[in-house]
ROFI-226711 format. One record per residue (C-alpha): residue in three letters; x, y, z negated. Coordinates in pm, 1 decimal, m for minus. Example, Ala and Ser with C-alpha at 12.3 -4.5 7.8 and 13.67 -1.06 7.14 Angstrom:
! ROFI-226711
residu	X	Y	Z
ALA	1230.0	m450.0	m780.0;
SER	1367.0	m106.0	m714.0;
This chain:
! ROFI-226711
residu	X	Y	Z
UNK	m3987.4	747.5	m1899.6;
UNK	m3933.7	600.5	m1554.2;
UNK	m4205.3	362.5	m1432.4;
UNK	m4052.2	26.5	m1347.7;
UNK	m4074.0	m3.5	m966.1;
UNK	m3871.0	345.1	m847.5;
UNK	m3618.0	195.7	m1049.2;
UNK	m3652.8	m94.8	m891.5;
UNK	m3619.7	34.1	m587.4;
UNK	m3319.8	277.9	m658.2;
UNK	m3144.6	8.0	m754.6;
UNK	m3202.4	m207.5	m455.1;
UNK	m3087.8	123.5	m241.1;
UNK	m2741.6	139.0	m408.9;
UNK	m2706.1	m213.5	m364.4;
UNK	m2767.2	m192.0	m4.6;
UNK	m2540.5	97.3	32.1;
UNK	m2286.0	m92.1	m180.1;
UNK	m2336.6	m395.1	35.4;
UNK	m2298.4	m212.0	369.0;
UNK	m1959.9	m10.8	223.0;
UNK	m1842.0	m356.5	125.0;
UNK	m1858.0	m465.8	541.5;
UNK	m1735.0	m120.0	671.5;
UNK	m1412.5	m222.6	456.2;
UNK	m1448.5	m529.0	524.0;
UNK	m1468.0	m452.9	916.6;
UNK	m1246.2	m150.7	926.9;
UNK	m975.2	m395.5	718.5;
UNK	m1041.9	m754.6	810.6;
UNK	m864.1	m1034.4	584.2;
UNK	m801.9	m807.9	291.4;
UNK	m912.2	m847.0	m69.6;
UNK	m921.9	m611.0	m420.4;
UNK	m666.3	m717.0	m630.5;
UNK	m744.9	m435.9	m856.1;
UNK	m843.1	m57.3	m864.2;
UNK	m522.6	11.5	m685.6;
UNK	m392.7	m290.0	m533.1;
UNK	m495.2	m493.1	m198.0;
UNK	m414.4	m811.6	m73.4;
UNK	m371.8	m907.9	323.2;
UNK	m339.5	m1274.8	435.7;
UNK	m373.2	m1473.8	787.5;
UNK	m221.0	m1728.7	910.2;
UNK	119.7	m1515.5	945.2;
UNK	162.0	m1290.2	707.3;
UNK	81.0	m1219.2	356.8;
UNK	136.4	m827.2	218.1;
UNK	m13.0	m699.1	m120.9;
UNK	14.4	m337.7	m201.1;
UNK	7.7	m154.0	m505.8;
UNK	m56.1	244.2	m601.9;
UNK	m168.0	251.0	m898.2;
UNK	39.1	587.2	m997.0;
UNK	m39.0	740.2	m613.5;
UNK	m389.2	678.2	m610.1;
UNK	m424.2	968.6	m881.7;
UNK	m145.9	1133.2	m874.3;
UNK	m96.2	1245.6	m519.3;
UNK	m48.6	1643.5	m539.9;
UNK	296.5	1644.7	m488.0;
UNK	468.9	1553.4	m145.7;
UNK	568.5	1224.4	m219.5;
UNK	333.5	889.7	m197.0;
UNK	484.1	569.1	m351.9;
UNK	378.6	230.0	m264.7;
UNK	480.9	m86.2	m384.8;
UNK	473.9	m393.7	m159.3;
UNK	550.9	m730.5	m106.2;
UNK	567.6	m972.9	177.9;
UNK	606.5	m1293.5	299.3;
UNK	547.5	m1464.2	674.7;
UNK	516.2	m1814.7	781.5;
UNK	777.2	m1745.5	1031.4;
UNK	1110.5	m1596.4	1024.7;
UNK	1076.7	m1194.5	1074.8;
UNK	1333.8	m907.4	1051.9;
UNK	1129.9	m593.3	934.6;
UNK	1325.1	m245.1	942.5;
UNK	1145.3	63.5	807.4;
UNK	1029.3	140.4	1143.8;
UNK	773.3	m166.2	1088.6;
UNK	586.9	70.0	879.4;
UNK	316.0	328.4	844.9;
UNK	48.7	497.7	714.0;
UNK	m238.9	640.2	925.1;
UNK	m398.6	929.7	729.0;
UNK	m787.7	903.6	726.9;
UNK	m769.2	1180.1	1031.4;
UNK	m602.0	938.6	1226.4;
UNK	m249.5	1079.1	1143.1;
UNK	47.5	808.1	1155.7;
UNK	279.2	886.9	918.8;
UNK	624.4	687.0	922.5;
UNK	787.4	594.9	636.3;
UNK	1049.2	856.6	431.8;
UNK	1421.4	838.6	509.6;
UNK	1649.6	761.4	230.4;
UNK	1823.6	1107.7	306.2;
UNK	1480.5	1267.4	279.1;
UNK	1411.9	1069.4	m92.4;
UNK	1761.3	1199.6	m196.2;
UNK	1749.3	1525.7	m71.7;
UNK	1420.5	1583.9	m247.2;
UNK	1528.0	1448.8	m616.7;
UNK	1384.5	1737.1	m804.6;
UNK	1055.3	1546.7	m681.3;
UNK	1144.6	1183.4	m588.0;
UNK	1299.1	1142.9	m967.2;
UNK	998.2	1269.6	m1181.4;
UNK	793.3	1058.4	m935.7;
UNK	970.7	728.5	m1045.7;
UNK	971.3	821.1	m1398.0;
UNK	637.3	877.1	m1427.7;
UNK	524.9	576.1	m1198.0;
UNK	700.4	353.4	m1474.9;
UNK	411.5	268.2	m1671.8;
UNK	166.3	201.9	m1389.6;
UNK	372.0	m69.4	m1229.3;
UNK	221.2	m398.4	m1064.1;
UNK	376.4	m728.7	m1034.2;
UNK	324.9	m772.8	m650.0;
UNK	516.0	m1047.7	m633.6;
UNK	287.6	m1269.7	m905.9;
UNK	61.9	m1318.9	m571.8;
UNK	268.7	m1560.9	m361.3;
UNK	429.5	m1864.4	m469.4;
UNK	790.9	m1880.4	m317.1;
UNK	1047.3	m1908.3	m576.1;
UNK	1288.7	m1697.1	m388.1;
UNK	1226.9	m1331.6	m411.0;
UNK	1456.6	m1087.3	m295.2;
UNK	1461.5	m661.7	m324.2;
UNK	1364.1	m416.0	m35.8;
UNK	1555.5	m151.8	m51.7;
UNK	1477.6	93.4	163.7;
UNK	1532.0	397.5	m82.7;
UNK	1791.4	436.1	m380.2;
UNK	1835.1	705.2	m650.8;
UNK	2185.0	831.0	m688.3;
UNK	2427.8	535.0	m781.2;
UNK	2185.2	291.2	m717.5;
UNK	2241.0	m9.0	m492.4;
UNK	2278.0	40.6	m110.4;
UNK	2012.9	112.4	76.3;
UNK	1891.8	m152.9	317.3;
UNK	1769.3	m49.7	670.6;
UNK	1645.7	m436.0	767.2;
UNK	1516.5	m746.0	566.9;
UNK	1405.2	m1094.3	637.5;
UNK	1052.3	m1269.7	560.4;
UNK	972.0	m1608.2	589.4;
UNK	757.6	m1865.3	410.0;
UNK	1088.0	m1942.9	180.3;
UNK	1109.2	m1589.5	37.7;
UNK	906.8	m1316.7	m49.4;
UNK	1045.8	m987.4	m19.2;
UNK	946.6	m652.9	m289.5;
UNK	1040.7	m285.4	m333.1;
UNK	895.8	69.2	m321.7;
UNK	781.5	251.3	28.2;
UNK	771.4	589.3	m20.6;
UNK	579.9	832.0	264.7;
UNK	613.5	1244.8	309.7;
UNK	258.4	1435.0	332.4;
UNK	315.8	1605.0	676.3;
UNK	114.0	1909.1	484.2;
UNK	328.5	1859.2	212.7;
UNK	25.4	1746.8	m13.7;
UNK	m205.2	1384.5	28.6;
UNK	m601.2	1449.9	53.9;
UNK	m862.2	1232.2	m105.0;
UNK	m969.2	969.5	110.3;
UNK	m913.2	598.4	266.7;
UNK	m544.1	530.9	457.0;
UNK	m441.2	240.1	615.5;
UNK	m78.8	129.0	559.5;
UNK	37.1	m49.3	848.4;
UNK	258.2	m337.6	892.1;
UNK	348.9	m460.5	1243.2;
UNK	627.8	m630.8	1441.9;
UNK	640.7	m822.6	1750.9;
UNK	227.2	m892.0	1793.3;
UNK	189.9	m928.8	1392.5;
UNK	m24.3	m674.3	1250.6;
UNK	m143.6	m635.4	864.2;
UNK	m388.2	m329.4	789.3;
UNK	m444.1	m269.0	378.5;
UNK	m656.8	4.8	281.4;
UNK	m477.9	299.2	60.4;
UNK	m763.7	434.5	m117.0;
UNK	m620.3	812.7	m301.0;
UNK	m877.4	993.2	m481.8;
């Protein structure tokens, strides 16, 4: 049996170390919070975007990452596809897929979906407009027409799938940042895969 004070002390050690990963995140991604194992939240005073990958935080051995967001601004924005990104632990940025890219790739992009069914999160349960309208950036065969640009404001929050392409055609373990930016805004949520 143990004596009492090294375990004591081992447990003030992981709490320190605990404590001290808790401000790195909370340093290296300023204004988010957990909403879960797999989702984030990021608020200021002009935009709010949560995240969600519950199904890519796993499952990430394929190509394809999917990650569900939603948004909202206290001013009017236009966001096209170009407003996001995800920089890769290394630094990488990695823009997001083209819908030609997501079709072209079905034999992938359709198990992906399917299997990402169960795991879905309401990100739209975090913001309290009544208006809520689809991004739709990406569409399966006879689906609804893709949308290269969509409006934010405080009236409306906006929700759909981002999907990204591993530039080594496979996503390794560690912290990303996805990345959403226009005209001086800037929201940073941690993309933990593992």
């Amino acid at each position: 049996m143990m004596p009492r004070l090294p375990i004591v002390v081992l447990v003030a050690c992981l709490l320190a170390v605990g404590a001290a990963h808790a401000q790195d995140a909370d340093e290296l991604f300023p204004n988010t919070k957990s909403r879960g194992r797999a989702a984030v939240e990021y608020r200021d005073d002009a935009i709010q975007a949560v995240a969600a990958y519950y199904y890519s935080q796993r499952e990430h051995e394929s190509r394809w990452l999917l990650i569900e967001v939603a948004l909202s601004s206290e001013e009017r924005m236009s966001l096209s596809r170009t407003a996001f990104r995800l920089v890769s632990p290394d630094g990488r940025e990695i823009a997001v897929a083209e819908q030609s890219q997501f079709a072209e790739d079905s034999t992938r992009t359709t198990p992906l979906l399917q299997n990402a069914r169960s795991t879905r999160h309401s990100v739209t349960s975090y913001f309290r407009q009544e208006r809520s309208e689809e991004l739709r950036f990406f569409t399966v065969p006879f689906g609804p027409v893709v949308q290269d640009e969509f409006v934010i404001d405080k009236t409306r929050v906006v929700s759909g799938d981002l999907f990204f392409v591993a530039p080594t055609g496979t996503w390794a373990d560690g912290t990303y940042a996805l990345v959403v930016e226009h005209e001086g805004t800037r929201a940073s949520l941690p993309i933990v895969l593992e």
